[in-house]
N, C-alpha and C positions, 0 to 999 in steps of 0.2 A: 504494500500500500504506500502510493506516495503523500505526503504530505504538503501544501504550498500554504505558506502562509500569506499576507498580505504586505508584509518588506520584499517580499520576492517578485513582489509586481510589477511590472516596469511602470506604468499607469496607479496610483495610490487609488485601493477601492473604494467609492462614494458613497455612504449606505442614506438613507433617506426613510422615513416613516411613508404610509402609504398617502396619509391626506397631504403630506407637502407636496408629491412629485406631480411635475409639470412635462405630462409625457410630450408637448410638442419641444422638448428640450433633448429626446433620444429620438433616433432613427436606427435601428427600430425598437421596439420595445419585445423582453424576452421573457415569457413569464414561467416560474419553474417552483409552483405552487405542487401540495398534495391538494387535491380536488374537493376537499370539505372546507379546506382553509378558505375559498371562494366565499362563505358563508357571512365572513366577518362583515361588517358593514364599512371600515375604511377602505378590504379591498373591493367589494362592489362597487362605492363611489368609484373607485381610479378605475376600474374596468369599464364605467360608464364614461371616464373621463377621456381612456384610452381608446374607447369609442367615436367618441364624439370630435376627437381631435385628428381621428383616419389617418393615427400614426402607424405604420405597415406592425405587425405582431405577430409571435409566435409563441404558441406556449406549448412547452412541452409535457407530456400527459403521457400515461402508458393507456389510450384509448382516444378515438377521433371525438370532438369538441359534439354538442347537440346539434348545431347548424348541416355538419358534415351529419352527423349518422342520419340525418334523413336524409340525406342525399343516395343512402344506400337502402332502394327496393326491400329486402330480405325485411330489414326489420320496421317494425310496427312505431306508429307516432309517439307510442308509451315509454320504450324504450329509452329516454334518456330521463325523464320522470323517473321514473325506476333505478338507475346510478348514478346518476346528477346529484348531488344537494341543492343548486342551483341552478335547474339546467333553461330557466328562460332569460337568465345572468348574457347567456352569448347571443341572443334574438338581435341584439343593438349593433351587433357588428355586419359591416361592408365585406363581404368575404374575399372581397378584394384584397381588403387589406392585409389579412390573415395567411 
């Protein structure tokens, strides 16, 4: 297992709470939540924020977003109701941007 800390950065890491950040200040924005964390209500405000702002994003998830799994035939409209905590949380996004 390697180890890095944040003296090893070449860039000093920026941490920020979730109601300060100002996503039109990243391009892009990378989210790398566990998927209940979603729940919290600072990060729904930024998730609306990082909506609204059609700053391009990615979040990484071990399972495709609500938006996407309908996209896929097979499964039924419930299916993200069912392991979402959140799942009309991504309804707000451009899938553009995504």
């Amino acid at each position: 297992m390697a180890e890095i800390g944040a003296e090893q950065c070449p860039i000093a890491p920026d941490a920020i709470v979730p109601g300060e950040v100002d996503p039109k200040r990243f391009d892009p924005v990378c989210l790398a939540m566990q998927e209940p964390q979603y729940s919290a209500l600072e990060v729904r405000d930024l998730i609306g924020r990082i909506a609204a702002s059609r700053t391009p994003c990615l979040s990484i998830m071990n399972m495709p977003l609500p938006p996407f799994l309908g996209k896929i035939v097979a499964l039924k409209d419930k299916t993200a109701a069912l392991v979402f905590a959140e799942p009309n949380l991504w309804r707000q996004y451009d899938l553009a941007t995504m």
